[in-house]
N, C-alpha and C positions, 0 to 999 in steps of 0.2 A: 176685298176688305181693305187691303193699303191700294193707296195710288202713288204714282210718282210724282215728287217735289216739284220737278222740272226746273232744280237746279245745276249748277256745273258740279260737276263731282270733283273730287281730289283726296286721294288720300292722302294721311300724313306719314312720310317713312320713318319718320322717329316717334316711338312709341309716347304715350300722352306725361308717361311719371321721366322718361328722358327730358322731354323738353320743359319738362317742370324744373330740372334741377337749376334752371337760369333765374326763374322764376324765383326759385325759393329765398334764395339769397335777398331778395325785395322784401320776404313778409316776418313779421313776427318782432321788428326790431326798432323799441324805440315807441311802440302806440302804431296810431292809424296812419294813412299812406298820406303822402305829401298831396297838396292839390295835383301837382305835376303827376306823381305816380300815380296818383287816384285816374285818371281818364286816359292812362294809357292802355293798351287793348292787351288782355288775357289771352282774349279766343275770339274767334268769330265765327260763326253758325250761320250757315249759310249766311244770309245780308243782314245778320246781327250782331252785335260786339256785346261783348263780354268782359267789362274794364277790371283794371286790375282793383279799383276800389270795390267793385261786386262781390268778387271774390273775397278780400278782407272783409270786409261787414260781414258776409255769410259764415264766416273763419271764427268771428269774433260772437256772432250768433251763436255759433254751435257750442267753443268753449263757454259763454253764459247760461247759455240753458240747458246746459247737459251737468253744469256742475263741476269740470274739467279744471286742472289748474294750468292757468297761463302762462306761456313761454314760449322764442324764438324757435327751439325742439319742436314743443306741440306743433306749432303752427307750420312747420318745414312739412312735418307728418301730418295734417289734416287736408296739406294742399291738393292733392292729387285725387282722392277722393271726394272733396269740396268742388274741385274745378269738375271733375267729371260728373255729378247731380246739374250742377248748375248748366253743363251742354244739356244733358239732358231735360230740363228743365224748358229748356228753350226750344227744345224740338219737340217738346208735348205742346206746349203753347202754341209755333206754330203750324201743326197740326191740327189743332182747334181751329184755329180763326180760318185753315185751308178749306176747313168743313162747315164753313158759317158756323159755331161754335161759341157761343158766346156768356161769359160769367162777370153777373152784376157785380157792382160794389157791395150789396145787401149780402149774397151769397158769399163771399169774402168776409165780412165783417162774420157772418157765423160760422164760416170757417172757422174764424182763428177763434172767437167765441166757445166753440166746442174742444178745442185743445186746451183752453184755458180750465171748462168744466173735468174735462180727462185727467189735468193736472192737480185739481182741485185748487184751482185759483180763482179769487174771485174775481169779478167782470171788470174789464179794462187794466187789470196787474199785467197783464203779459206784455201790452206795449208799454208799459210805464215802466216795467221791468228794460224791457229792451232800449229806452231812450234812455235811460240813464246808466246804461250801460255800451252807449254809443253807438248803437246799432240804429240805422234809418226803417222807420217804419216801413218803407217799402219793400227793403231785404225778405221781411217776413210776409207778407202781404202779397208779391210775386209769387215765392213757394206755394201761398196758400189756393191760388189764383192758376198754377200748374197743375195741385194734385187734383181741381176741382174740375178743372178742363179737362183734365186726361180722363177721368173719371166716366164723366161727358162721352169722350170719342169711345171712350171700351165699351160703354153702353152702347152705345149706337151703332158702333164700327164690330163690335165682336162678339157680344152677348146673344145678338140673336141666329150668329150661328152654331151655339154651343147646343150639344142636344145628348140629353141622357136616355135610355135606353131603360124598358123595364127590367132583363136580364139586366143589366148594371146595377140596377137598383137591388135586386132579389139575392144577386152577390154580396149585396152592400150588406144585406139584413143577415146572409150567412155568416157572414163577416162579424157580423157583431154579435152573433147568438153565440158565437164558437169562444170570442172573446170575454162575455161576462164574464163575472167573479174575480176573472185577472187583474191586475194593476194596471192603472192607467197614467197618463203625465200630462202634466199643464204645463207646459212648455211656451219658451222666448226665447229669440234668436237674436242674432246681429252675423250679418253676411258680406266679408270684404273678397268680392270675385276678384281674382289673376286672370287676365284676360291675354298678359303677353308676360313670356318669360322675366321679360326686365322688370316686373314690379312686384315680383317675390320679395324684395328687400323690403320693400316700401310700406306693402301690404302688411308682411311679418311686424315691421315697428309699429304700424299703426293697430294691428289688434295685439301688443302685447300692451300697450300704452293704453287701451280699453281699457283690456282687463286690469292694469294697475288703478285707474280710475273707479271701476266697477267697485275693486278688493277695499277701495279707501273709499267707501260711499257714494258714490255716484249715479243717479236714478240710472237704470238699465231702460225702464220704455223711452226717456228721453235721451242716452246714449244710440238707441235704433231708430230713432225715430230722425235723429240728425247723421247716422254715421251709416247705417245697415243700407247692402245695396239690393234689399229684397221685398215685395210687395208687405209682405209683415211690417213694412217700417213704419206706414202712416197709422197702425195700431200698435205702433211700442212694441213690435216684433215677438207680438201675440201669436200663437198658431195652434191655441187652442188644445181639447184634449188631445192625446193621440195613443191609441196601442201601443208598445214596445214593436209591432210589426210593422208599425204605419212610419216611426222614425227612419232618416237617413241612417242607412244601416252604417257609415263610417261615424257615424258618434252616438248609435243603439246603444252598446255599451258602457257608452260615459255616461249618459244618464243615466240606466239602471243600474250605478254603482252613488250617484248623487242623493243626498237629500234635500228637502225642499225650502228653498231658500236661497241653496248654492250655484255659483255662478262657475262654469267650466272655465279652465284654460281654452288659450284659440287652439281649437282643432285644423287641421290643417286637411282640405279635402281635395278633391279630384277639380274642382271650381274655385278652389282658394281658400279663406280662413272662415271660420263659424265659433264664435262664442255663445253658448247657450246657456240657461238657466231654466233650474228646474224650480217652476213657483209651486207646486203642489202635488198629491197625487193621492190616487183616489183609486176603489174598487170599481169598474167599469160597470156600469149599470144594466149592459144589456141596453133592450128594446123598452122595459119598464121596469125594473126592477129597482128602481128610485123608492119606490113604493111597497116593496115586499115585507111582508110583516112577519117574522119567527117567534113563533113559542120554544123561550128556552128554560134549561136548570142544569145550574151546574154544581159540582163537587169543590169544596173551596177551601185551602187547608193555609192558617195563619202562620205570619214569622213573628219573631221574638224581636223586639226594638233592635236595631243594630245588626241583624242577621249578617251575618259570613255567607261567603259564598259557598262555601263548606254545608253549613244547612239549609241553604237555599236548594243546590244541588239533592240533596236526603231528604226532601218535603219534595222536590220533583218528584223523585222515582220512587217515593212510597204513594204520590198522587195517581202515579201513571199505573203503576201495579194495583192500586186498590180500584180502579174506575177501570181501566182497559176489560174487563167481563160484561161490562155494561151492553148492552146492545136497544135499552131503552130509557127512557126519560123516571120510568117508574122503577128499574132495577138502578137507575145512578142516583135515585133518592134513598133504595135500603141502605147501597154503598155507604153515601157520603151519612146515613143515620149510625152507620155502627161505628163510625169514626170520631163522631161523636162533633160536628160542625157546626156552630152555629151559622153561619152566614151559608150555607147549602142549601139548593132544595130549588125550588122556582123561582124564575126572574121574572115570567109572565110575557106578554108578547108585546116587541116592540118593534120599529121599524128599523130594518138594516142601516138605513140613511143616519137614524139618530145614534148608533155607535163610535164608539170612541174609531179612530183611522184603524189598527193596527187589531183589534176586534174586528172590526168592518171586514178587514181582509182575510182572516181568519175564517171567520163566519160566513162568506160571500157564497160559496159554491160548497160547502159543508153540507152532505145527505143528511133528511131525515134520520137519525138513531145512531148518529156517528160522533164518537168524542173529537172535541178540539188538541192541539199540542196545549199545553200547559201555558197561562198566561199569566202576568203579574197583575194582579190586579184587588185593592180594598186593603193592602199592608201583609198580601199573601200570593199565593198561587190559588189557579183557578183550572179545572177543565170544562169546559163548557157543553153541550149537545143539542141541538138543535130539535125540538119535540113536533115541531109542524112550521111549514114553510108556506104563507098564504102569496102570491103572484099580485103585483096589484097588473089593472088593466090595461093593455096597451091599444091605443089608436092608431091601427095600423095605417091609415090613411094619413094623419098626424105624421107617421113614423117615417112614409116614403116621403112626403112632401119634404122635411127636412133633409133625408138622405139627400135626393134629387139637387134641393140649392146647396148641399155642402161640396158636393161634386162637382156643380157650376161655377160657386167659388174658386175651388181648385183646380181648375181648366181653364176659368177667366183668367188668374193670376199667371199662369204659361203662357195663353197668349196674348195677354198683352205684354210680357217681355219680349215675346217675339216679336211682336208687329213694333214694337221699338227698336229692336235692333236691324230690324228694315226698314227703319227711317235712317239711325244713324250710319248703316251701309250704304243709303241712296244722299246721305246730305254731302254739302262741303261743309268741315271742319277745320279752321287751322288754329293749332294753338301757337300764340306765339308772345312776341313784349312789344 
């Protein structure tokens, strides 16, 4: 899968955010880099340089399109994690062109094209954005020109050794029948890896300085998308639904204490820092159960404008004591008729999907003839029961084939962190001024 570079190796004894601290004192001070400072050498990648004006433009990139506000600070903390995209960068490129590997101008232009549509920008704002904000249309255009190339070798170079298994698959589906009705999370990431002791400081300011970002409005997909060092980034650090089991169990329970919309403090893990955000979350639908249709009726007892919690509480446990004998749809209709309720009786059948969230959940995995807990709901409480539970149909063929590419996904994104960190173990590197 990798071959060798067949360059001179060398490693660098001082760690990458060490030799940055010479570095930093250059950027942040005063605008853009002098012409002088502009073409003095950052880095160099194997037989590539990496000047120190690359670096600022991509510095000055990140702070505009992320929303960031500017300053000598920011820019001291975005250095080290900006220079290190940018090696890498350069070692996906050339990597491409090692592989005859080759990305048009045309496929660039929709590159950035489609970020533009992601952002809800209209066509051509994103370089006009960036030219008047000082940034060379190349800065963006390079990045776009690496993720498109890399893209390229992982197909080529690694996808077709990925291979799922039907027991994997058949796991997959146990997996998710065990998990219906439970909650689920739509989760986004931002990931600053520690790679070497010395950049716990480094790292620590730049995800506290996120999240101050994030806390005073700052797009989070475009925060990951310029900062996160994890395959997530080039989707705004997307990762999609996930079980409570399927999370990094070192921050499982931040999010299942989040609500959706909230952006965590950096966590701090075994690989470095994680800010996450919970964007949503949802009854896990199973195999099909998107589609399941309930016949319900419940019991439904009114509050008085203004209710105390005092008789909020006293219309609970007169609701719960009067419905709890119930053990069918037809005995929680005599109930709630001697109670005298207008708003009781049948809700008719609808589909789990179209319920309110917090119903949804309620509802999800509720037997046939079984009362709900008591829910607020029409200017009262309510208990609900579930009279018939129809399955909508699942395509089980449908159902592997997605399993199957969600699993390729998630083994493509391992290895190609790997197969890059076998390039940047087999390259020369030097960062230097």
């Amino acid at each position: 899968m990798q071959k060798p570079l067949n360059k001179p190796q060398r490693s660098n004894p001082m760690s990458l955010l060490g030799v940055l601290l010479i570095l930093f004192s250059m950027l942040g001070f005063g605008g853009a880099a002098t012409a002088q400072e502009g073409i003095r050498i950052a880095a160099v990648v194997n037989d590539e340089a990496i000047s120190l004006l690359d670096l600022e433009s991509r510095i000055i990139m990140a702070i505009a399109s992320s929303n960031t506000k500017d300053g000598a600070e920011t820019r001291r903390r975005m250095a080290p994690s900006i220079l290190r995209s940018l090696i890498e960068e350069r070692l996906m490129l050339q990597e491409a062109r090692r592989l005859g590997i080759k990305v048009s101008t045309t496929e660039v232009e929709n590159g950035i094209a489609l970020i533009e549509k992601q952002n809800g920008m209209p066509s051509g704002s994103l370089l006009q954005f960036l030219k008047s904000a000082g940034v060379p249309i190349s800065t963006l255009a390079t990045r776009t020109e690496a993720e498109i190339g890399w893209n390229k070798v992982i197909g080529r170079e690694v996808l077709p050794d990925i291979r799922v298994s039907d027991e994997e698959i058949n796991d997959a589906i146990k997996s998710i029948q065990a998990n219906a009705g439970k909650p689920q999370y739509l989760i986004a990431e931002i990931y600053l890896p520690i790679n070497d002791p010395s950049e716990e400081g480094g790292a620590k300011q730049v995800a506290n300085q996120l999240f101050e970002q994030l806390k005073n409005g700052a797009s989070f997909p475009r925060i990951a998308r310029n900062f996160s060092n994890s395959p997530s980034s080039a989707t705004g650090g997307d990762l999609g639904w996930l079980s409570y089991g399927q999370v990094n169990p070192e921050i499982s329970a931040i999010i299942k204490a989040m609500k959706p919309g909230q952006v965590s403090l950096p966590i701090r893990t075994v690989g470095g820092y994680y800010i996450v955000m919970l964007r949503n979350l949802r009854v896990n639908p199973g195999l099909g159960s998107n589609e399941t249709t309930l016949g319900l009726s419940q019991f439904h007892m009114s509050f008085s404008n203004g209710a105390s919690e005092a008789e909020k509480n006293e219309k609970r446990a007169r609701l719960v004591s009067m419905s709890s004998a119930a053990s069918s749809c037809e005995e929680l209709k005599i109930a709630s008729a001697k109670a005298g309720s207008p708003l009781s009786g049948s809700l008719g059948k609808v589909k789990l999907s179209s319920l309110p969230q917090k119903m949804k959940m309620e509802l999800a995995s509720l037997p046939v003839g079984k009362i709900s807990n008591p829910l607020e709901t029409g200017g009262g409480l309510a208990v609900i029961m579930v009279c018939s539970r129809q399955e909508g149909k699942t395509n089980m063929d449908e159902v592997k084939k997605n399993i199957e590419e969600k699993i390729k996904i998630g083994r493509l994104g391992v290895a190609a962190a790997g197969y890059l960190r076998g390039l940047k173990r087999e390259a020369f590197v030097d960062v230097r001024l």
